[in-house]
C-alpha positions in Angstrom: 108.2 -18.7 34.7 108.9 -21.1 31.6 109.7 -24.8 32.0 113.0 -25.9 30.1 110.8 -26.8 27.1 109.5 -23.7 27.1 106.4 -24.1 28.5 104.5 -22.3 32.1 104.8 -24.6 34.9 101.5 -25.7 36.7 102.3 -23.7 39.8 102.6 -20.7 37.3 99.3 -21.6 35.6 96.9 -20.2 37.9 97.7 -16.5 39.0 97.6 -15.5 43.0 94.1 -14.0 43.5 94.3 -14.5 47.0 93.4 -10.6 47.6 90.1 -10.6 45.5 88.9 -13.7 47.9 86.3 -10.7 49.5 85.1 -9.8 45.9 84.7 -13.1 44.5 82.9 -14.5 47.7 80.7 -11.3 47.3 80.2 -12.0 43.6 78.7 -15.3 44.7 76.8 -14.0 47.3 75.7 -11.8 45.5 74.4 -13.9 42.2 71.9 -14.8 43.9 69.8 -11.8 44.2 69.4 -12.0 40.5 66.2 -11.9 39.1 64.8 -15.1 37.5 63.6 -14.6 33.9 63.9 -16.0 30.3 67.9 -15.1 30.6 71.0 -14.1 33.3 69.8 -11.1 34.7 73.2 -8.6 36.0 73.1 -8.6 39.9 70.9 -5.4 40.5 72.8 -2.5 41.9 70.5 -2.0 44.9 71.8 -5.5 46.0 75.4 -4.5 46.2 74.6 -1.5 48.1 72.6 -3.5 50.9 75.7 -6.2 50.3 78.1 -3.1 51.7 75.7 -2.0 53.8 75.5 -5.0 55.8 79.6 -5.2 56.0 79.7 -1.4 56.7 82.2 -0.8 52.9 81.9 2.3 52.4 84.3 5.3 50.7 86.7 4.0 48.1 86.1 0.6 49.7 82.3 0.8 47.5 83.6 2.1 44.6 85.9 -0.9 44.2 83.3 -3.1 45.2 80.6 -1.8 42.8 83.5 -2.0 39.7 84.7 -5.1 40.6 81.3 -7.3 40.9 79.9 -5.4 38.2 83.0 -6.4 35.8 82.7 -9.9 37.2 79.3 -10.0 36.2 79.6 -8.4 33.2 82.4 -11.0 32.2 80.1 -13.5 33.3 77.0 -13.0 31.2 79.0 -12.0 28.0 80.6 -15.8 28.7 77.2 -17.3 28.8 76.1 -15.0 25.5 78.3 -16.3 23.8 77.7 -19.9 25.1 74.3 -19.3 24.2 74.8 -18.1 20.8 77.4 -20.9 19.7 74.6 -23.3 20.7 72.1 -21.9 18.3 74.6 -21.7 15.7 74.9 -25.4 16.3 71.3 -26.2 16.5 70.8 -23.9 12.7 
């Protein structure tokens, strides 16, 4: 909802998410199976399956697991990309 002035109010500001808290705790978990390199590896698909696995997620249950970490981390290392290449455009 918009303020008089126009504007979002703060309680507006940040949207309910209260129903991803299983995915985002598992996106976390789960970034750290990563393998250690040069860069930010993705979170390796064999480490999501052992993830659901261990909290018996199986069905349609893994397939919206699987989408949803993978478009987290896919959100996630295009943010750092970026981050990375506006810091060598800086540096040139």
């Amino acid at each position: 909802m918009l303020s008089e002035k126009g504007r979002l109010r703060d309680e507006d500001a940040c949207p309910n998410v209260e129903y991803l808290e299983f995915y985002i705790e598992a996106f976390h978990e789960l970034g750290t199976c990563r393998n250690s390199g040069m860069g930010l590896a993705p979170i390796p698909f064999l480490a999501i399956l052992e993830y659901a696995r261990l909290y018996d997620i199986e069905g349609e249950s893994l397939d919206d697991l699987l989408h949803i970490v993978r478009a987290m981390d896919s959100a996630l290392m295009e943010h750092e990309s970026k981050k990375g290449s506006n810091k060598n455009a800086k540096a040139n």
